[in-house]
C-alpha positions in Angstrom: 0.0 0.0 0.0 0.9 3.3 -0.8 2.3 5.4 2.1 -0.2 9.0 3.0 3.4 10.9 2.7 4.4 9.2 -1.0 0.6 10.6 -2.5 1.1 13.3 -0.6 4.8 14.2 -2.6 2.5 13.0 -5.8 -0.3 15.5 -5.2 2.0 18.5 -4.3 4.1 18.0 -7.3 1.9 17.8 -9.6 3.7 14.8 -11.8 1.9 12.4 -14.1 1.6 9.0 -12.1 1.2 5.2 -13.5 -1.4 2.9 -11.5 -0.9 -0.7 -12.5 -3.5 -3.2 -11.6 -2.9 -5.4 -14.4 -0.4 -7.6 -16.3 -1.8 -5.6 -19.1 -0.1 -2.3 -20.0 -3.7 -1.1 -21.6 -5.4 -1.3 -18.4 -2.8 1.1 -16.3 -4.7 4.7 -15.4 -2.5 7.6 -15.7 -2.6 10.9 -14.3 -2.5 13.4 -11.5 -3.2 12.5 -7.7 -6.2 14.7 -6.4 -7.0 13.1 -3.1 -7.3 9.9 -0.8 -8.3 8.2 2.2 -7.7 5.0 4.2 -8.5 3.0 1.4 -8.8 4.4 -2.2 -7.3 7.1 -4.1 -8.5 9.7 -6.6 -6.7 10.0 -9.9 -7.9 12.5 -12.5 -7.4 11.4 -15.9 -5.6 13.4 -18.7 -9.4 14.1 -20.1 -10.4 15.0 -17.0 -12.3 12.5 -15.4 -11.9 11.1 -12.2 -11.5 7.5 -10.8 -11.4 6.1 -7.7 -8.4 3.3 -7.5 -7.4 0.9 -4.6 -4.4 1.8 -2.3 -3.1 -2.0 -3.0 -2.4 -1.2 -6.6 0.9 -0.2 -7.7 1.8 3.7 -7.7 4.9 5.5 -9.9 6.0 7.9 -11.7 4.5 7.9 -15.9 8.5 8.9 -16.5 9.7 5.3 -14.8 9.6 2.4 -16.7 6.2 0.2 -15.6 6.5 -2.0 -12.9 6.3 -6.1 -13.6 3.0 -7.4 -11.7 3.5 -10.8 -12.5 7.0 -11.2 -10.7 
C-alpha cells in the first residue's frame, strides 16, 4: 500500500503517475493525484475524469519504466 506521505509528494508536485493493476499495460490509469483516504485514491485522468483506485495497486512515476506485476 501506498504510504499517506508518497501521494502526498504525488499531489504537491503535480507529476503524471502510473497505476498498475494489471499484467496488461492497456489497463494502467494515468494521471494526476487529487486526493485519498484509508483505502482508495482519486486520480484525475488526462481528459479529465476522475477514478477512484485501490491503495493496493501499484503507484509511480509515468516517466519510470512500468513496474512487472507478475514477478
Amino acid at each position: 500500500m501506498i504510504s499517506d506521505e508518497q501521494l502526498n509528494e504525488y499531489r504537491i508536485s503535480g507529476e503524471k503517475i502510473r497505476v498498475v493493476r494489471d499484467g496488461l499495460e492497456s489497463n494502467d490509469i494515468k494521471g494526476i493525484v487529487l486526493a485519498w483516504d484509508e483505502t482508495q485514491v482519486m486520480i484525475r485522468r488526462p481528459n479529465r475524469r476522475v477514478v477512484k483506485l485501490d491503495r493496493n495497486y501499484i503507484f509511480q512515476p509515468f516517466t519510470e519504466p512500468r513496474a512487472d506485476v507478475l514477478s
